[in-house]
One Martini backbone bead per residue (centre of mass of N, CA, C, O) as a GRO file, in nm:
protein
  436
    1UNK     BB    1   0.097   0.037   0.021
    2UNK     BB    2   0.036   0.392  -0.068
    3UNK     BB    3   0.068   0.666  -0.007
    4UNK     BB    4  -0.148   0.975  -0.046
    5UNK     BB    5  -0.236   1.233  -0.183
    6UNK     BB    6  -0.409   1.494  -0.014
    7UNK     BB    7  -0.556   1.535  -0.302
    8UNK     BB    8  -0.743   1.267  -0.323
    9UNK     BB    9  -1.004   1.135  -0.420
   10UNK     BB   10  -1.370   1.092  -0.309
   11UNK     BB   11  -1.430   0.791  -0.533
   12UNK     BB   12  -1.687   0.797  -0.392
   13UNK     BB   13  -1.857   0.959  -0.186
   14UNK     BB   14  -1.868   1.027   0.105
   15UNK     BB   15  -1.916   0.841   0.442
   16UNK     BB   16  -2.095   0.789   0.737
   17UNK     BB   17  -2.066   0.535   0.968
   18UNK     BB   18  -2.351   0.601   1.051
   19UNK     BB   19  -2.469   0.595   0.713
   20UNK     BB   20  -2.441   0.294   0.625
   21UNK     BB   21  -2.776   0.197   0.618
   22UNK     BB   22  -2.853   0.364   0.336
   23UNK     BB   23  -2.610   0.198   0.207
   24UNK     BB   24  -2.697  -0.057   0.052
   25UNK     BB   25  -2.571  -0.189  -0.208
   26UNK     BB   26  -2.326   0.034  -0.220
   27UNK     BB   27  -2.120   0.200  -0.297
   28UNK     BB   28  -1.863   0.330  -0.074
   29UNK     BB   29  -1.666   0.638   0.092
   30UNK     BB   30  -1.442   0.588   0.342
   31UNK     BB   31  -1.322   0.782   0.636
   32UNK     BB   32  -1.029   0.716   0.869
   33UNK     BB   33  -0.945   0.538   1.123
   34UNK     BB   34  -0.737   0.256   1.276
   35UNK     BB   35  -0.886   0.095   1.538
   36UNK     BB   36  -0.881  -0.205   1.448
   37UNK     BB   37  -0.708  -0.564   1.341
   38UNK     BB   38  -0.871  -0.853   1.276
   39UNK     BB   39  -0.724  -1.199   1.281
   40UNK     BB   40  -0.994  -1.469   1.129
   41UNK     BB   41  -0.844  -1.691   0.983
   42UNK     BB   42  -0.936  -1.565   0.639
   43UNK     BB   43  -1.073  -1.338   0.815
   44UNK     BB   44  -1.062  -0.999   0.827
   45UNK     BB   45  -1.109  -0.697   1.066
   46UNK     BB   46  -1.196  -0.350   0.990
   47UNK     BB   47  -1.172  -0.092   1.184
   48UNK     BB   48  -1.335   0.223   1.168
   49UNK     BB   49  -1.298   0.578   1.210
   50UNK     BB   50  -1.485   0.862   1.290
   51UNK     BB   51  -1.713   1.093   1.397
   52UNK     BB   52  -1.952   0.902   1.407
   53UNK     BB   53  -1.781   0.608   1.418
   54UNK     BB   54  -1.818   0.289   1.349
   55UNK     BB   55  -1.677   0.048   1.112
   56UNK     BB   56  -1.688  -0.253   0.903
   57UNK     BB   57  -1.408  -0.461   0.758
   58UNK     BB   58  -1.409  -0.667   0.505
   59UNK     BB   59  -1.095  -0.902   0.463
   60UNK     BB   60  -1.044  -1.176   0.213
   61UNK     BB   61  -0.805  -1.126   0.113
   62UNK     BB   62  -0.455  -1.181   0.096
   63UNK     BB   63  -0.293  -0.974  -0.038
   64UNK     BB   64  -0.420  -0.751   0.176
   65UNK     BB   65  -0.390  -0.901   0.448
   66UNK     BB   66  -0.044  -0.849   0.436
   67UNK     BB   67  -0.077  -0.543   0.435
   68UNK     BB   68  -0.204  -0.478   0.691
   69UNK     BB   69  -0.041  -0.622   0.936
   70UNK     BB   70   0.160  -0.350   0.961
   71UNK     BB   71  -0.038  -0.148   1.053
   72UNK     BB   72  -0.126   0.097   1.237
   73UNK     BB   73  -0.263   0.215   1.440
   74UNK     BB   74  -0.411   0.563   1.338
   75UNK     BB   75  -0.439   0.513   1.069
   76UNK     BB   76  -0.517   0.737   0.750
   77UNK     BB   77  -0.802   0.603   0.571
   78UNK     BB   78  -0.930   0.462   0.249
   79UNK     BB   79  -1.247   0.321   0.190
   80UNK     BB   80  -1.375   0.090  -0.059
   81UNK     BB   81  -1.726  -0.007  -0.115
   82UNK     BB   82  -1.973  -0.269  -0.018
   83UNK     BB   83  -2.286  -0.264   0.133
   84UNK     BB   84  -2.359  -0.463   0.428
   85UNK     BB   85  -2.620  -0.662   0.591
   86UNK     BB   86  -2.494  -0.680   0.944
   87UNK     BB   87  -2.626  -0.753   1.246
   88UNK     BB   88  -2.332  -0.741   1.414
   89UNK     BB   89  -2.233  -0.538   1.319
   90UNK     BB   90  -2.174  -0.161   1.374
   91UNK     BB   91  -2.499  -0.076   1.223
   92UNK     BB   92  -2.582  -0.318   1.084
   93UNK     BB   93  -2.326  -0.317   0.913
   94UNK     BB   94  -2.084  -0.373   0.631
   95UNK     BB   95  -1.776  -0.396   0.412
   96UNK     BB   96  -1.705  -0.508   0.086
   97UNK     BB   97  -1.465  -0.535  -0.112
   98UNK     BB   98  -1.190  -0.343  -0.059
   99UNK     BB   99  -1.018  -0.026  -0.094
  100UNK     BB  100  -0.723   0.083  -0.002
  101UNK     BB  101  -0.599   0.390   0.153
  102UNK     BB  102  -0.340   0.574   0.244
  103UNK     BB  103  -0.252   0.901   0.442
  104UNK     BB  104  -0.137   0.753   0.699
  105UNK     BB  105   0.119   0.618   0.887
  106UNK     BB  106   0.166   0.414   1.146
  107UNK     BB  107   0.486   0.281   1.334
  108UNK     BB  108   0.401   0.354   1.638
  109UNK     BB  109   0.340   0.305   1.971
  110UNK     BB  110   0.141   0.372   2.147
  111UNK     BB  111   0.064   0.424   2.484
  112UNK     BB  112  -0.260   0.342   2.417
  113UNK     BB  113  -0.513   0.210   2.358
  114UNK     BB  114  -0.829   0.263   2.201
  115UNK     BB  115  -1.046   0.008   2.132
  116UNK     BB  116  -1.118   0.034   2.405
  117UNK     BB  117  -1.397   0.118   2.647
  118UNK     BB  118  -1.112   0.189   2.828
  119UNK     BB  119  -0.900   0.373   2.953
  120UNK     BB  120  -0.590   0.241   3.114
  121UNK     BB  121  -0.490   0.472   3.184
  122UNK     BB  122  -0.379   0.726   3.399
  123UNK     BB  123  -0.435   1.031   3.386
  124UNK     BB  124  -0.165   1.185   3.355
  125UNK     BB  125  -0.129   0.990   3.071
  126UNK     BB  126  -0.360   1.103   2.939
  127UNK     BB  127  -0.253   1.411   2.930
  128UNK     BB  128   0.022   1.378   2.803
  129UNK     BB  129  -0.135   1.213   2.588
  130UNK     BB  130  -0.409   1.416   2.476
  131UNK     BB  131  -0.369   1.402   2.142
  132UNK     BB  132  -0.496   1.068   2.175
  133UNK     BB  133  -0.685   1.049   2.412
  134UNK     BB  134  -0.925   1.228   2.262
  135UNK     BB  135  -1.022   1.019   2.076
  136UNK     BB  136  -1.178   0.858   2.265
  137UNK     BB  137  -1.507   0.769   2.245
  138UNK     BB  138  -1.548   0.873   2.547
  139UNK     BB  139  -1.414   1.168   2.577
  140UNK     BB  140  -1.589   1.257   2.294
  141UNK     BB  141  -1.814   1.298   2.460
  142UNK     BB  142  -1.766   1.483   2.623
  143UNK     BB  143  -1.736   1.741   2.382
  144UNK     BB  144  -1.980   1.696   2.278
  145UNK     BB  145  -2.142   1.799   2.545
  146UNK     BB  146  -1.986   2.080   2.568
  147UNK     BB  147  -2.142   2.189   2.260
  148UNK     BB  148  -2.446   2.141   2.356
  149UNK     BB  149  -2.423   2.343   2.610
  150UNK     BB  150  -2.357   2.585   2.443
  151UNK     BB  151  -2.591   2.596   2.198
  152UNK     BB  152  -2.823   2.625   2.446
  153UNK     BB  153  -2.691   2.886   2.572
  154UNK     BB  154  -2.740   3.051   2.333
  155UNK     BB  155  -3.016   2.977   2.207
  156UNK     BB  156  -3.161   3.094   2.483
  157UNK     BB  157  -3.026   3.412   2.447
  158UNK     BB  158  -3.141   3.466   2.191
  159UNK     BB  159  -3.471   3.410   2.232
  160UNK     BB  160  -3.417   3.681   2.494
  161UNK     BB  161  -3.268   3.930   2.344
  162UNK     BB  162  -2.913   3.831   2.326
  163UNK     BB  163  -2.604   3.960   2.311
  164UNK     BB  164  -2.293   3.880   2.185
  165UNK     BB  165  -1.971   3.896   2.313
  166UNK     BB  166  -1.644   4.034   2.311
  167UNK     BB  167  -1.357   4.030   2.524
  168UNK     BB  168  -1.086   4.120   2.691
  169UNK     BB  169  -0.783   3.886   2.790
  170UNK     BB  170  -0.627   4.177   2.848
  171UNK     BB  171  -0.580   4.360   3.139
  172UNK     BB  172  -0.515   4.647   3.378
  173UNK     BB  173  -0.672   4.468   3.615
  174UNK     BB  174  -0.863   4.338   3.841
  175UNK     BB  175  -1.202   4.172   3.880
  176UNK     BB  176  -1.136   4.041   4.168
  177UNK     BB  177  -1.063   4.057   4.459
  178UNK     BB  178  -1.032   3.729   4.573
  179UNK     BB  179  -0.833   3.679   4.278
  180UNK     BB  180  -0.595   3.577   4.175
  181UNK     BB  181  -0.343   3.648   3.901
  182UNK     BB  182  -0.211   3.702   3.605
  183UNK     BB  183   0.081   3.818   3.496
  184UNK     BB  184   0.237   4.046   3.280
  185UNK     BB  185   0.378   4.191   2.978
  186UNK     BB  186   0.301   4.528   2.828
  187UNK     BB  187   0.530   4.671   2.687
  188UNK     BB  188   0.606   4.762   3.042
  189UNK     BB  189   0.371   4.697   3.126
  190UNK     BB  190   0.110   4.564   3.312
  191UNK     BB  191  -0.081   4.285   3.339
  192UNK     BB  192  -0.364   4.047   3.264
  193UNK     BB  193  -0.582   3.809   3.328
  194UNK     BB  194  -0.891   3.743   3.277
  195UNK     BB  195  -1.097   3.624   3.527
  196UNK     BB  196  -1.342   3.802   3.361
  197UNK     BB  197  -1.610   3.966   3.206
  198UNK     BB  198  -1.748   4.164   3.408
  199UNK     BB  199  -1.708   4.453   3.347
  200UNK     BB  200  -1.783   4.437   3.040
  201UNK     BB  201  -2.069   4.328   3.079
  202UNK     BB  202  -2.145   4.615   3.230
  203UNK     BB  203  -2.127   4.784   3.021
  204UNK     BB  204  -2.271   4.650   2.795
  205UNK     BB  205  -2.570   4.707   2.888
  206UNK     BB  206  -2.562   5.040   2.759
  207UNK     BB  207  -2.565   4.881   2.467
  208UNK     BB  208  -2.799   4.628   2.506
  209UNK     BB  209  -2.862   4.513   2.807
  210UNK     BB  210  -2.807   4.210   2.671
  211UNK     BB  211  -2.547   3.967   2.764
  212UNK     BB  212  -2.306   3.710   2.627
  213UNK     BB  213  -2.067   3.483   2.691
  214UNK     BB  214  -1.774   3.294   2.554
  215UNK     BB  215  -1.475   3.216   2.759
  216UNK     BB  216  -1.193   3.231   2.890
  217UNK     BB  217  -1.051   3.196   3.211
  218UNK     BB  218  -0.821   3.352   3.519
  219UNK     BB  219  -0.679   3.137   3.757
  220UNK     BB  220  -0.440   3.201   4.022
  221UNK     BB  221  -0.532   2.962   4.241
  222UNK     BB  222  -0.344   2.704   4.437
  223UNK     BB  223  -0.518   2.471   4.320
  224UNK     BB  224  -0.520   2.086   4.400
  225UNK     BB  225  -0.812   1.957   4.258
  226UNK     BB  226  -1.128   1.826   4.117
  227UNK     BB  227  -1.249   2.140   4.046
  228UNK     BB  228  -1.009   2.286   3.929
  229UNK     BB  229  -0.855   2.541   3.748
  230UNK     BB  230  -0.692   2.782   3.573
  231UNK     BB  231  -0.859   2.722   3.299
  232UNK     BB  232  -1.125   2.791   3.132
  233UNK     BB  233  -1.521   2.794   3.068
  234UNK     BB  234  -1.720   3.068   3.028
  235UNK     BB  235  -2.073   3.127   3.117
  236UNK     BB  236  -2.214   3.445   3.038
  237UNK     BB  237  -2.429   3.684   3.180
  238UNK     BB  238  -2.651   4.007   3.134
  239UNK     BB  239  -2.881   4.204   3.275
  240UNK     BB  240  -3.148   4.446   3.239
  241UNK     BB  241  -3.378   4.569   3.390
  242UNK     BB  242  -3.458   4.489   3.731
  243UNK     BB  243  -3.540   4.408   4.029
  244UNK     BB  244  -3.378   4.154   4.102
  245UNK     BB  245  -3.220   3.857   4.130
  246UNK     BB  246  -3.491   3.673   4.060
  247UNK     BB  247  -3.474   3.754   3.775
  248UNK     BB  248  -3.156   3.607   3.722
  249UNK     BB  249  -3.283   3.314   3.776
  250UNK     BB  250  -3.498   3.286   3.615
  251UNK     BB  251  -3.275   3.270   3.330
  252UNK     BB  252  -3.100   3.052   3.420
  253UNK     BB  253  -3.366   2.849   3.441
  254UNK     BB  254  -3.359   2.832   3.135
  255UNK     BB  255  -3.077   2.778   3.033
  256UNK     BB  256  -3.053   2.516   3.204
  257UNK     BB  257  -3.294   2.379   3.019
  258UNK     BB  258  -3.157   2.457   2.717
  259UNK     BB  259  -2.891   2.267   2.769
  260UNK     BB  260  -3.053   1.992   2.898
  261UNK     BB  261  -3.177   1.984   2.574
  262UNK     BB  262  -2.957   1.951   2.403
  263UNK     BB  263  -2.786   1.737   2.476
  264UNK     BB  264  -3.061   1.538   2.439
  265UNK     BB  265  -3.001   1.553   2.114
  266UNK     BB  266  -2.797   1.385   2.127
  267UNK     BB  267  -2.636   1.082   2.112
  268UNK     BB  268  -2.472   1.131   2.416
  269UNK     BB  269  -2.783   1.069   2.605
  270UNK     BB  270  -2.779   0.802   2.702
  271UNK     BB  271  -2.502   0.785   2.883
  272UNK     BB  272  -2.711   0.967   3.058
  273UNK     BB  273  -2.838   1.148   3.351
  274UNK     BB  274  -3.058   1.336   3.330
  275UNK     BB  275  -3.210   1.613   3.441
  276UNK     BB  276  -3.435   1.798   3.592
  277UNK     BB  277  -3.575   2.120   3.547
  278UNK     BB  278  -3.776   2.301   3.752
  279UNK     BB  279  -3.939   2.528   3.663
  280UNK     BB  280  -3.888   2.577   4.016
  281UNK     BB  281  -3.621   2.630   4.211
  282UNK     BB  282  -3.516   2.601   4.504
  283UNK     BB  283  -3.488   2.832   4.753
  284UNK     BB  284  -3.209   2.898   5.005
  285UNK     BB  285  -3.078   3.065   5.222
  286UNK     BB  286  -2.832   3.111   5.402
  287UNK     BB  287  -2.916   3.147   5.696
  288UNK     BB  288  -3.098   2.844   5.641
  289UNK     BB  289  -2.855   2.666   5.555
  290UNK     BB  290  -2.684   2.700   5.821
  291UNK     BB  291  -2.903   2.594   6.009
  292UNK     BB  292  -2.939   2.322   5.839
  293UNK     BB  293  -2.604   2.257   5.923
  294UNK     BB  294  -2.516   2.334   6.198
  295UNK     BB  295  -2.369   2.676   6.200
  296UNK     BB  296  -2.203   2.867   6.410
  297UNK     BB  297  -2.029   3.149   6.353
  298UNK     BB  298  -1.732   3.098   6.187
  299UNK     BB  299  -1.894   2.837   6.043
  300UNK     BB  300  -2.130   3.084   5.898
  301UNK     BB  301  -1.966   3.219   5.611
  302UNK     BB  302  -1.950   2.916   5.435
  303UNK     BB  303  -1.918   2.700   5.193
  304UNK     BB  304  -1.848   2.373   5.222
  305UNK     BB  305  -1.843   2.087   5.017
  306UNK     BB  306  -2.009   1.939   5.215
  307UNK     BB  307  -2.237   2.133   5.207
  308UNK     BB  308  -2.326   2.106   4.949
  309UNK     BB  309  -2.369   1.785   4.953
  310UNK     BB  310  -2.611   1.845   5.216
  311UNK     BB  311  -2.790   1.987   5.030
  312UNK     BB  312  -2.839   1.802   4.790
  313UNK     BB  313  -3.014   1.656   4.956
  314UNK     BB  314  -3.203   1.819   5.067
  315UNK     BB  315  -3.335   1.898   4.798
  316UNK     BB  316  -3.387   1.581   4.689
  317UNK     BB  317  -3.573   1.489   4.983
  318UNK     BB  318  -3.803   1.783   4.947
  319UNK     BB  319  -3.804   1.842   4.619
  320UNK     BB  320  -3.666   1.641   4.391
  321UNK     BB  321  -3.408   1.845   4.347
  322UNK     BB  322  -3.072   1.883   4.173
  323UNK     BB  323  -3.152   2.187   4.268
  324UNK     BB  324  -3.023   2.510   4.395
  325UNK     BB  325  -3.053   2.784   4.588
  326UNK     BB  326  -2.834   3.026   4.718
  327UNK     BB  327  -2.915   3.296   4.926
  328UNK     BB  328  -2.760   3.569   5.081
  329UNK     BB  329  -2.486   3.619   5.088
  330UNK     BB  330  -2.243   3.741   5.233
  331UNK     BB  331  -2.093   4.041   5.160
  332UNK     BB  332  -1.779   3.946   5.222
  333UNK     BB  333  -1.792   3.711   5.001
  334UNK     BB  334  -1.826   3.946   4.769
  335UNK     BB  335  -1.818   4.161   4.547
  336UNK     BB  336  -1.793   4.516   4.543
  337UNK     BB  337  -2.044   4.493   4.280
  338UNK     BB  338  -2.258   4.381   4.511
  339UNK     BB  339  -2.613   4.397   4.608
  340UNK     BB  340  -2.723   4.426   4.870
  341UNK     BB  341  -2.987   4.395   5.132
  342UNK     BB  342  -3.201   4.594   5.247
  343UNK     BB  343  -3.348   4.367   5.425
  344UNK     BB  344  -3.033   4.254   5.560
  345UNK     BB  345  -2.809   4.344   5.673
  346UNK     BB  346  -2.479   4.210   5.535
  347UNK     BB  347  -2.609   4.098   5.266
  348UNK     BB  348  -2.732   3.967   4.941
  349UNK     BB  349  -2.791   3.948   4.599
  350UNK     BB  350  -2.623   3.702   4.511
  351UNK     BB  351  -2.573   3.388   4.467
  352UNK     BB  352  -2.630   3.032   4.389
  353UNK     BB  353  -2.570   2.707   4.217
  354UNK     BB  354  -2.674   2.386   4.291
  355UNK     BB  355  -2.507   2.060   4.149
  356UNK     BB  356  -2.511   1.781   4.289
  357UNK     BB  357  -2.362   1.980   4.528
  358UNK     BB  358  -2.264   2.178   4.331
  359UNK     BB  359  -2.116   2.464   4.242
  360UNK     BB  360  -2.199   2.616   3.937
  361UNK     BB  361  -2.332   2.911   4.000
  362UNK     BB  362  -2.279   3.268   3.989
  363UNK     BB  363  -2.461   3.544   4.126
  364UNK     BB  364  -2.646   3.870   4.065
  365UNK     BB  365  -2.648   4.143   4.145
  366UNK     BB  366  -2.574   4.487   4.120
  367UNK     BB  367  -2.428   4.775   4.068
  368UNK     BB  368  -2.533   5.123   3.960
  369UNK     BB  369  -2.446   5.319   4.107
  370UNK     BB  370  -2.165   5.558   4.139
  371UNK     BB  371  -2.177   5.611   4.447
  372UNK     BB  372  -2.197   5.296   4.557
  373UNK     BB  373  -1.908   5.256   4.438
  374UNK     BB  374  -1.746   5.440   4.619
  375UNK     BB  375  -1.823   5.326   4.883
  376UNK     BB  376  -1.727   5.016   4.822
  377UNK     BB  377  -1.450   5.071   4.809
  378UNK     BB  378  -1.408   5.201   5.063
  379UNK     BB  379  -1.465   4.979   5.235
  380UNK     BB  380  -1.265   4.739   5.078
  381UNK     BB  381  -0.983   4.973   5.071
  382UNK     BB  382  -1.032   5.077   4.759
  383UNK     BB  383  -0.940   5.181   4.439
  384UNK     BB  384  -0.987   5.308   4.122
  385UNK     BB  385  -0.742   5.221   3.987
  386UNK     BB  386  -0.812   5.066   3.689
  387UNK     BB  387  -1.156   5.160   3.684
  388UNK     BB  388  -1.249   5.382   3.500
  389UNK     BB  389  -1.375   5.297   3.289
  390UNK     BB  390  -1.571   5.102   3.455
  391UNK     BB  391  -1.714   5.359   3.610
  392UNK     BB  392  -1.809   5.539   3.375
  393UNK     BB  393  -2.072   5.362   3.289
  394UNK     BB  394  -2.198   5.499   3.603
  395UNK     BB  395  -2.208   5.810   3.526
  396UNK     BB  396  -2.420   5.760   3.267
  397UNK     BB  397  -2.582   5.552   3.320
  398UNK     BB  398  -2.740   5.240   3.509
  399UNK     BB  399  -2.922   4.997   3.523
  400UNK     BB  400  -3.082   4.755   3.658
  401UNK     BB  401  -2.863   4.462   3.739
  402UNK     BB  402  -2.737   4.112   3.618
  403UNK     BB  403  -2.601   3.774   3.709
  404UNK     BB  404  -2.369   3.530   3.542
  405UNK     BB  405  -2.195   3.197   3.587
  406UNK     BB  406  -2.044   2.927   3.365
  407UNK     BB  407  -1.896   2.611   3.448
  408UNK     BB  408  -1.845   2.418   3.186
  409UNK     BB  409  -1.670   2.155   3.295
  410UNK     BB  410  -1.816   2.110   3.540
  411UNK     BB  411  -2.079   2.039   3.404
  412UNK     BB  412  -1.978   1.773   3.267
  413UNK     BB  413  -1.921   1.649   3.555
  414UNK     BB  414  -2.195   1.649   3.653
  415UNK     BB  415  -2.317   1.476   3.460
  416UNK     BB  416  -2.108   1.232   3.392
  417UNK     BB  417  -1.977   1.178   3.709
  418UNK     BB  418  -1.694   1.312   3.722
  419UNK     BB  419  -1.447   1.378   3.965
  420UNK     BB  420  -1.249   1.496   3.746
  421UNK     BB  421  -1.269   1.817   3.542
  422UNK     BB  422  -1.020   1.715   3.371
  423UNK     BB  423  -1.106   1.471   3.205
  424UNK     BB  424  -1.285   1.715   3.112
  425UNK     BB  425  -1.060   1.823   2.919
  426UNK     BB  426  -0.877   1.858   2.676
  427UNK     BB  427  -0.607   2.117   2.802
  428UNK     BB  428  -0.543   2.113   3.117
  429UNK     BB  429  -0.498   2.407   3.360
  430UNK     BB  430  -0.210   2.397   3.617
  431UNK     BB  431   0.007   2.398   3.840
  432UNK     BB  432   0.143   2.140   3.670
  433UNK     BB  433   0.008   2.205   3.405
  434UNK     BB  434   0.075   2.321   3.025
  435UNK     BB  435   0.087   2.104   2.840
  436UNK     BB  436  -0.051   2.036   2.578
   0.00000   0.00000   0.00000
């Protein structure tokens, strides 16, 4: 077999593997991966893979059979050849009489098998070699589920007519108060990693109203948990002239009841159990969970992750629901652009959405007036430096608003069961990984 040029023709037309019983009786033009090469007896099975799954190619010519024999998997095969009905094989059909044609051959020994039903290697081994890794169809599945949660995403909140926005990842301040940031040098001048698009999605409130981006985000906080990344894709939405936090919840709800309809619509939905989403979800103040908790004076400033799991059973034990609301966070708590509660000195009007015990959404009202703003710096004994930018479009006036962030990797760990992150991230950045 001799390797063919990149712009070798594909005729008859390419078929995906998911489509071969559309075309039973007919020539087809198949391409993709060498998934495994299995000699029995007289006859032999060569699986392909591609974007949609797996094919099956019977071979029993004796001189291609002999030549396929050294071919490694991961080779970049095409297939041509007549689809035939068989019940055994793959998506109940297989190709015989095939001509096969190499377009790369590979040589070298994988790190790890792929055809097996699950990578046999440790996590680190598999993210070692993310870039072969990936490419196995339990972990395709993760990818897959959380392209369909963008797209519900999106789709949400188009429909809710939220216009999408794009913001810089290069900022000459930090976004959060409570978050490390990482430095670089720009031209000379200092600058950081946006740790979320928070401010210019406030800003651009006074420009479309409501707003919401897709964007990676970044954390320099020296986390090495099953839960945490250093850059992350945060899922960021922002509306203009609410009343208050629980219209914020409102839209949240909506948005994740699109995100988790989306998913339902892939291939990849059967592999998991989707939840229930309900009309509203259940809210408890911070107050009544530290209470439900049995928490009082320091351990009642904040939720730790075993409490987090301990309301998640009390959610779906009271209320039948995987979601809850958790409001009211104390204002010390929270970065000092958040909404206080007029009706309780001390606490805000600012939210957790915990999912299966995790929190998966944070959000809340803004401020929105700028005397507010200074007030809120003085309290925090912050400065305007570096933020005057966005001050100024609190000076030109601002209704009120709210928002949300969702993170991505862990929403799709939290779908698929997966306690490590890191596992559903393509080519996740922690304390100690950089590369691939």
């Amino acid at each position: 077999m001799q390797a063919v040029e990149h712009g070798s023709s594909l005729t008859p037309a390419r078929v995906r593997a998911k489509s071969l019983a559309d075309h039973i009786g007919r020539s087809v033009a198949l391409a993709g991966w060498l998934h495994r090469y299995r000699q029995l007896g007289k006859i032999s099975f060569l699986i392909l893979r591609d974007q949609s799954g797996l094919a099956q190619i019977v071979v029993d010519d004796p001189a291609l059979r002999e030549r396929l024999t050294g071919l490694g998997n991961e080779s970049v095969l095409i297939v041509r050849g007549t689809v035939v009905a068989e019940p055994q094989a793959p998506g109940g059909v297989e190709v015989h009489q095939p001509e096969i044609e190499v377009l790369a051959e590979v040589d070298e020994q994988l790190p790890f098998e792929l055809f097996m039903p699950e990578l046999s290697a440790r996590l680190p081994t598999v993210l070692d070699h993310a870039t072969v890794a990936n490419r196995h169809p339990s972990r395709r599945a993760y990818f897959q589920i959380a392209a369909a949660l963008v797209r519900g995403f999106r789709a949400t909140l188009d429909g809710a007519g939220f216009t999408e926005i794009y913001t810089p990842k290069l900022v000459g301040s930090a976004t959060e108060s409570g978050a490390d940031v990482f430095a670089l040098d720009y031209f000379g001048r200092k600058a950081y990693l946006a740790q979320s698009p928070q401010f210019y999605k406030q800003m651009m409130i006074g420009v479309h109203e409501r707003v919401y981006e897709v964007g990676p985000v970044f954390r320099a906080e020296p986390h090495d948990t099953i839960r945490h990344l250093n850059e992350y894709l945060s899922l960021d939405a922002e509306l203009g002239f609410i009343g208050d936090h629980r219209d914020v919840m409102r839209v949240l709800r909506d948005v994740i009841a699109g995100m988790v309809a989306a998913v339902g619509s892939t291939s990849t939905a059967g592999q998991i159990e989707l939840p229930e989403v309900p009309a509203e979800i259940p809210a408890l103040h911070f107050t009544d969970a530290m209470e439900l908790l049995g928490h009082t004076g320091e351990d009642a400033a904040d939720l730790a992750p075993a409490d987090e799991r301990e309301l998640g059973e009390w959610a779906r034990r009271e209320h039948g629901s995987e979601w809850l609301f958790v409001t009211g966070y104390p204002m010390a708590r929270r970065p000092f652009y958040t909404h206080h509660d007029p009706e309780r000195p001390g606490y805000s009007r600012g939210f957790d959405l915990l999912f299966r015990g995790l929190e998966l959404v944070t959000g809340g009202q803004r401020l929105h007036l700028y005397a507010d703003y200074e007030a809120a710096l003085r309290s925090k004994g912050l400065t305007a430096d570096g933020m005057e930018g966005y001050l100024e479009a609190f000076k030109y006036g601002m209704p009120p608003h709210g928002g949300f962030a969702i993170g991505l990797e862990r929403f799709v760990a939290r779908l698929t069961g997966v306690e490590n992150v890191r596992e559903v991230t393509l080519f996740p950045r922690t304390m100690t990984r950089l590369e691939p």
